[in-house]
C-alpha positions as CSV (number, residue, x, y, z in Angstrom):
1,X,-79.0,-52.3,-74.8
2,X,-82.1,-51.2,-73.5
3,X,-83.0,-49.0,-70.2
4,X,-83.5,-52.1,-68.3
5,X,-80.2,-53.6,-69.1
6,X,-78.2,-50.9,-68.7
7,X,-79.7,-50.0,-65.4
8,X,-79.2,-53.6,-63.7
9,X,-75.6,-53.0,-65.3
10,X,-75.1,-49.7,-63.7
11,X,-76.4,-51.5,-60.4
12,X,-74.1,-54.3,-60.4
13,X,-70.9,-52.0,-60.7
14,X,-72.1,-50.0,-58.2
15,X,-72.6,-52.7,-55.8
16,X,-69.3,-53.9,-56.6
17,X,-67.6,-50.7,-56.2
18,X,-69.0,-50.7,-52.6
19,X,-68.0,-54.2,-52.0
20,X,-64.4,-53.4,-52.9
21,X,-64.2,-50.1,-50.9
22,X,-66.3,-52.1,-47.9
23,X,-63.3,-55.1,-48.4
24,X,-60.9,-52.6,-49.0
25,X,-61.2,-50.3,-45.2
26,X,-61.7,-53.5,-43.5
27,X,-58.3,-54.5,-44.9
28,X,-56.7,-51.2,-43.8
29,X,-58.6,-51.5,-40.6
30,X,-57.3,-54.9,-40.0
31,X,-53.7,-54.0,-40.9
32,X,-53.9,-50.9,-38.4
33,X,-55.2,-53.0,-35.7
34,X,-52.8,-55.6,-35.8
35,X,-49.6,-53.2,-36.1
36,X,-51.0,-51.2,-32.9
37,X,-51.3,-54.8,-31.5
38,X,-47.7,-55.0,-32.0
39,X,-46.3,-52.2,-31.0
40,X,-48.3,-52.2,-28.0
41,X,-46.6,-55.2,-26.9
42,X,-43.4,-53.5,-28.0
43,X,-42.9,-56.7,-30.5
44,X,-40.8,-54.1,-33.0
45,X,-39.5,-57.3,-34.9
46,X,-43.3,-58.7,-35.9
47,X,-44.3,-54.8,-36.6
48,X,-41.6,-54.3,-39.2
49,X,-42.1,-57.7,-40.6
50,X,-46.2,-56.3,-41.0
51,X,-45.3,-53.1,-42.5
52,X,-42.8,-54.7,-44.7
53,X,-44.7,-57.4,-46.1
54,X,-47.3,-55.2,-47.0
55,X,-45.3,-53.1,-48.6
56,X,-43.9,-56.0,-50.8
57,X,-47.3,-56.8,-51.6
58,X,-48.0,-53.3,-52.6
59,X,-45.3,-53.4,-55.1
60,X,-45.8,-56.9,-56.7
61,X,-49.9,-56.0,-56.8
62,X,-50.9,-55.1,-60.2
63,X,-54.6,-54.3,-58.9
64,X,-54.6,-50.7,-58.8
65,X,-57.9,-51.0,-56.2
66,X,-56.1,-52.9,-53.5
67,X,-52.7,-50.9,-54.1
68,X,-54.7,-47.8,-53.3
69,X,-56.0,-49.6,-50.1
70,X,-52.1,-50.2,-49.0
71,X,-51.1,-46.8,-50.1
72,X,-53.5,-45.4,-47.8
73,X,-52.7,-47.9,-45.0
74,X,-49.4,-47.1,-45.3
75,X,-49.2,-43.5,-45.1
76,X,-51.6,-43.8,-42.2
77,X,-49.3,-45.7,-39.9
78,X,-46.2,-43.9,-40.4
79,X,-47.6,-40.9,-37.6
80,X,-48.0,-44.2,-35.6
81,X,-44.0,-45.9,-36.4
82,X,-42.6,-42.4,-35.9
83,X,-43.7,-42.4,-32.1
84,X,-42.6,-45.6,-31.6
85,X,-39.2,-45.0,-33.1
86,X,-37.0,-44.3,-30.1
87,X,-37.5,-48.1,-28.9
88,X,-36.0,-49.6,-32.1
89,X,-33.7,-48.4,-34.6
90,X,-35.1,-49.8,-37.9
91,X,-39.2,-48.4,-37.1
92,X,-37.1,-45.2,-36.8
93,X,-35.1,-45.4,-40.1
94,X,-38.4,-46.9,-41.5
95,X,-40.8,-44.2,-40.6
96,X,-38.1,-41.4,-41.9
97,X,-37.9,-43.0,-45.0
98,X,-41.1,-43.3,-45.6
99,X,-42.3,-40.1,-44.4
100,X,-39.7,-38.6,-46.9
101,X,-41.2,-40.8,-49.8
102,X,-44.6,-40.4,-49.3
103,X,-45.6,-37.7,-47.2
104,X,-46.1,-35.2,-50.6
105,X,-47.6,-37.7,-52.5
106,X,-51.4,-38.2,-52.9
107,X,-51.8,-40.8,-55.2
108,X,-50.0,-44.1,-55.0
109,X,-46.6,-44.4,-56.9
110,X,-45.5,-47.0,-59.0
111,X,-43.5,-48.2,-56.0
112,X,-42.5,-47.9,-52.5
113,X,-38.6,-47.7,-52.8
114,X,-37.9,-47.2,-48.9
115,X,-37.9,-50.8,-47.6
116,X,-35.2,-51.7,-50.2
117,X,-32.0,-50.4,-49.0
118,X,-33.3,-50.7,-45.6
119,X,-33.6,-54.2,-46.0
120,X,-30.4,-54.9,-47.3
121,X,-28.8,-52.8,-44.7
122,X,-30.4,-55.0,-41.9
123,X,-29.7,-58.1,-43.7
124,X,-26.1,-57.4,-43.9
125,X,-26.3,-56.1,-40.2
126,X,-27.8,-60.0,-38.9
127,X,-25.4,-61.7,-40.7
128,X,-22.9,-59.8,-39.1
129,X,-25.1,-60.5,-36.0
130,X,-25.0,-64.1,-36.7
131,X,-21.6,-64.3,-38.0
132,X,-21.0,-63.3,-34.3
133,X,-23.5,-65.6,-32.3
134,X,-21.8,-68.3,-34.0
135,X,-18.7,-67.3,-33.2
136,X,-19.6,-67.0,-29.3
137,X,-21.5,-70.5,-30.1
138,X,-18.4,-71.9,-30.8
139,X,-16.3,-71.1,-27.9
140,X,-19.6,-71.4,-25.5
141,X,-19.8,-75.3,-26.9
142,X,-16.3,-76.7,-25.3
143,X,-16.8,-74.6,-22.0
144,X,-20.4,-76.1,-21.5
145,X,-19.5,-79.5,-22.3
146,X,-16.6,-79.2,-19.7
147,X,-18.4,-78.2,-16.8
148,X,-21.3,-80.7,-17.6
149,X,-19.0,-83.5,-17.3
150,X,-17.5,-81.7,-14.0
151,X,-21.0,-81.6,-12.9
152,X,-21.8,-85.2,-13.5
153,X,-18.4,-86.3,-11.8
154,X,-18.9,-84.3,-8.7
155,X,-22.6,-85.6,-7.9
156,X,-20.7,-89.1,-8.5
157,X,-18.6,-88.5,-6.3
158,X,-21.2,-86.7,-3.3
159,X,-19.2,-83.6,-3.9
160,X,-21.6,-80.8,-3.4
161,X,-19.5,-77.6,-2.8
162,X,-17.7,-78.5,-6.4
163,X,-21.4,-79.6,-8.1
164,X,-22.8,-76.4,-7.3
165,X,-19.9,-74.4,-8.1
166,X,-19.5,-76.3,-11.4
167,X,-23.6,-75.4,-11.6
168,X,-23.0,-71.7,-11.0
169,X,-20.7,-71.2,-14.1
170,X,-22.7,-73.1,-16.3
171,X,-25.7,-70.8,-15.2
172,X,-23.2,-67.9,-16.0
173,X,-22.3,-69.2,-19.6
174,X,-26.3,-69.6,-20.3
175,X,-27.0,-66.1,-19.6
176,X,-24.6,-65.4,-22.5
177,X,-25.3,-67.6,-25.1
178,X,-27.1,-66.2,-27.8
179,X,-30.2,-66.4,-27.9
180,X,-30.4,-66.5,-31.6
181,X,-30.2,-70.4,-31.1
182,X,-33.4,-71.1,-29.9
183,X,-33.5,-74.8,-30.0
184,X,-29.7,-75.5,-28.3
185,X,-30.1,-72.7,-25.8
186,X,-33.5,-74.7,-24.8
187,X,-31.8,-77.8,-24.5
188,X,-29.0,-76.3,-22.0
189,X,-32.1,-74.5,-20.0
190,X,-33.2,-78.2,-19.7
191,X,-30.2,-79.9,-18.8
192,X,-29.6,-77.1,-16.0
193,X,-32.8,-77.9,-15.0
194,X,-32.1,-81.4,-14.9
195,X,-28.4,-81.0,-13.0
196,X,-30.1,-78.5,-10.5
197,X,-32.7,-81.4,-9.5
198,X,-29.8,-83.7,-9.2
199,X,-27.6,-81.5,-7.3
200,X,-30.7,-80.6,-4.9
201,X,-31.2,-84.8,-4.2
202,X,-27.5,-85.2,-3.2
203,X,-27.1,-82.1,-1.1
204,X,-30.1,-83.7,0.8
205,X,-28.5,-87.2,1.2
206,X,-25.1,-85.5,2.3
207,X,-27.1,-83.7,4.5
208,X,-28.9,-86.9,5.5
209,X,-25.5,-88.4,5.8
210,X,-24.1,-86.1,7.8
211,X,-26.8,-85.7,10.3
212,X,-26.9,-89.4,11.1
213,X,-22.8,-89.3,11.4
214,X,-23.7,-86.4,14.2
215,X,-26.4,-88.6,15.6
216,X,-24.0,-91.6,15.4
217,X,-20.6,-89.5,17.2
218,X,-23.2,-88.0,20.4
219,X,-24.4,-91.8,20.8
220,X,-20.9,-93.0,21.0
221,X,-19.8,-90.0,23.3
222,X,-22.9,-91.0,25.3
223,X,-21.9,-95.0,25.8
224,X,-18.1,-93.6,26.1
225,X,-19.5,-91.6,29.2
226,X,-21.6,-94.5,29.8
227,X,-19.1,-97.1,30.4
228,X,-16.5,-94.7,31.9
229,X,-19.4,-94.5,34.6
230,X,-19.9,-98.0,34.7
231,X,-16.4,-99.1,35.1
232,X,-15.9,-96.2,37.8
233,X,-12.8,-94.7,36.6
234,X,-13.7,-92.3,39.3
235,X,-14.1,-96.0,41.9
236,X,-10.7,-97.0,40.2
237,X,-8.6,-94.0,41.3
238,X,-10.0,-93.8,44.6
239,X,-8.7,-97.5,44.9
240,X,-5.3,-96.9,43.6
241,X,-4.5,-94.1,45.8
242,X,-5.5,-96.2,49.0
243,X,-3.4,-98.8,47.6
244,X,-0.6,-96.3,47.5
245,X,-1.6,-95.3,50.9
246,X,-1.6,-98.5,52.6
247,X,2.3,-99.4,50.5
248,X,3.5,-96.4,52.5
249,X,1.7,-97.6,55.5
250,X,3.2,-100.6,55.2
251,X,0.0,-102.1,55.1
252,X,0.7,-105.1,52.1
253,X,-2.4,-107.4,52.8
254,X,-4.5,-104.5,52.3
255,X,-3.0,-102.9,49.2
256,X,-2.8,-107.0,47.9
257,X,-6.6,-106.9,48.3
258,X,-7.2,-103.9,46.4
259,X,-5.0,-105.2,44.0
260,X,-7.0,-108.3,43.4
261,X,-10.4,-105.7,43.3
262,X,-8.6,-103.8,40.8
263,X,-8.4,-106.9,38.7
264,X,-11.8,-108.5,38.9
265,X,-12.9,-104.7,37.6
266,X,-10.5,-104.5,34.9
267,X,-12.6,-108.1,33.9
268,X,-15.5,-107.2,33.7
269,X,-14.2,-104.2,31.0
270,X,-16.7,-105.4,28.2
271,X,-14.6,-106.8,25.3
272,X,-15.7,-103.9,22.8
273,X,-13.4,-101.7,24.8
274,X,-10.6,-103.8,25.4
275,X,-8.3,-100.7,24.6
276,X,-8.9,-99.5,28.1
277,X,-8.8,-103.4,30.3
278,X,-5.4,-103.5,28.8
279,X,-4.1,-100.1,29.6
280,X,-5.9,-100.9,33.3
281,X,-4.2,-104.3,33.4
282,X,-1.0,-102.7,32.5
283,X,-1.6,-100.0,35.1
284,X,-2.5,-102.8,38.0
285,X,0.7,-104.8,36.8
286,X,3.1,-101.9,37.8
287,X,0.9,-101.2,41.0
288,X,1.6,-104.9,42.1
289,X,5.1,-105.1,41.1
290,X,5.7,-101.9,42.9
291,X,4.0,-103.1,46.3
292,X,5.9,-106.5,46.5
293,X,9.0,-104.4,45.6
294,X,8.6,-102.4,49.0
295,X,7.5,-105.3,50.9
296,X,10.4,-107.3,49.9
297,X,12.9,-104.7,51.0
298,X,10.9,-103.9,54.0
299,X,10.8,-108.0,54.6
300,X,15.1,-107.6,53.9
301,X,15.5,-105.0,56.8
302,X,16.3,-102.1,54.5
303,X,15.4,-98.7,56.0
304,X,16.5,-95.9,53.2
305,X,15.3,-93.6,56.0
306,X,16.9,-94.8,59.2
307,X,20.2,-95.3,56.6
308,X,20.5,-92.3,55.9
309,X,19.8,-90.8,59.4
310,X,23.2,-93.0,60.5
311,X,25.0,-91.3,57.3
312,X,23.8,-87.8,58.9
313,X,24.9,-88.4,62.3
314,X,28.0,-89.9,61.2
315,X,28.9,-87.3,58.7
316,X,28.1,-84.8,62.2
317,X,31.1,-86.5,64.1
């Protein structure tokens, strides 16, 4: 190999050299950004995921270069996962472990052993965790069910105090389903959503309902005061007690007269309130029997008052 050679050889190693280290801090870089990203947002689920997958990828690399790259990534965030560690439990087992592992070491190890029982740990803690949700799934299931149909019944039926009490529970249950099911909790946020709107339409058309019932009971007390003023009850009575009056007086042509105004009234009742020309008619029946009653005993000479004067005087001898 001559000088030439071996100097565009020693060139092209060194330019690759440079290139790995240049790839090499703008992979650590990148990593570092991201996790500060995450934790930052206080997304501790996404940031262990990171820092775990890249551990894994440090162990299954067989390319020294870049698993001196993630070495050195590594050690550099664990200042970073340690000050974070209060807010979630497994940054803070994490970072300990780690720190123990690697804080003496300078040059990468065959392999990161700290994620490994960790991992197991917190996959035997979410099954628990899921073992649970689904338990809590499965006696969530019947209740929601239940009031759904309860739901659907009641705004059948126009009955809002029992639709929106129905509504309330299953708002209740909702904030207590686990959230681990995504997809079904979605669909109950939807059909909440859905009853809610249906609920709100009803409650106005009760309300609708109920105003125009309102409306429709102070019209009818207004024609009720209506016709009372244009029959004259007031009129009416007046009459009646001069019919009275005259009876006493003795007076018969003139109580018959008022009798026979009494009933040309009562006629004239429209037919829509025939409840009250009957009880008038009934009324002016017992007036007229009760007139020609005293008439005929006046007409028969009987004199309950002059009778009984004779009784007295009698009864004083």
């Amino acid at each position: 190999m001559d000088r030439t050679e071996a100097l565009d050889k020693f060139i092209e190693q060194d330019i690759k050299e440079f290139l790995d280290k240049k790839a090499g801090n703008s992979l650590e870089f990148g990593f570092a950004e991201k996790l500060q990203k995450l934790l930052d947002a206080s997304d501790y689920d996404a940031a262990f995921n990171l820092i775990s997958e890249r551990i894994k990828e440090y162990n299954s690399s067989e390319n020294n270069a870049s698993r001196a790259i993630i070495f050195t990534a590594i050690k550099n965030i664990i200042p970073r996962i340690s000050s974070q560690h209060s807010f979630d439990s497994r940054l803070e087992k994490l970072s300990f472990l780690l720190r123990n592992e690697l804080q003496n070491i300078n040059q990468p190890p065959q392999r990161i052993n700290s994620i490994d029982g960790l991992l197991q740990t917190i996959e035997e803690e979410n099954k628990k965790k899921l073992n649970q949700a689904q338990k809590t799934k499965d006696e969530l299931e019947p209740r929601i069910e239940n009031l759904t149909k309860q739901i659907f019944l009641s705004i059948r039926k126009k009955d809002v105090k029992k639709s929106i009490m129905y509504y309330k529970n299953l708002k209740k249950i909702f904030a207590i389903y686990p959230s681990i099911f995504k997809e079904r909790k979605t669909e109950i946020y939807n059909d909440i959503v859905s009853l809610y709107v249906q609920i709100t339409k009803i409650k106005k058309d009760v309300e609708l309902i109920e105003k125009n019932t309102l409306q429709d009971t102070i019209k009818n007390n207004e024609e009720k005061k209506s016709v009372v003023k244009k029959i004259g009850v007031e009129h009416i009575e007046k009459i009646i007690q001069e019919i009275k009056e005259d009876t006493r007086k003795k007076d018969f042509d003139s109580a018959k007269e008022k009798i026979i105004q009494l009933r040309h009234i009562a006629s004239r009742i429209p037919s829509e309130y025939k409840h009250i020309r009957l009880t008038l008619e009934s009324k002016i029946g017992v007036i007229s029997q009760n007139v020609e009653l005293v008439k005929r005993m006046n007409k028969d000479g009987i004199n309950l008052a002059k009778e009984d004067a004779v009784k007295y005087k009698g009864t004083a001898n």
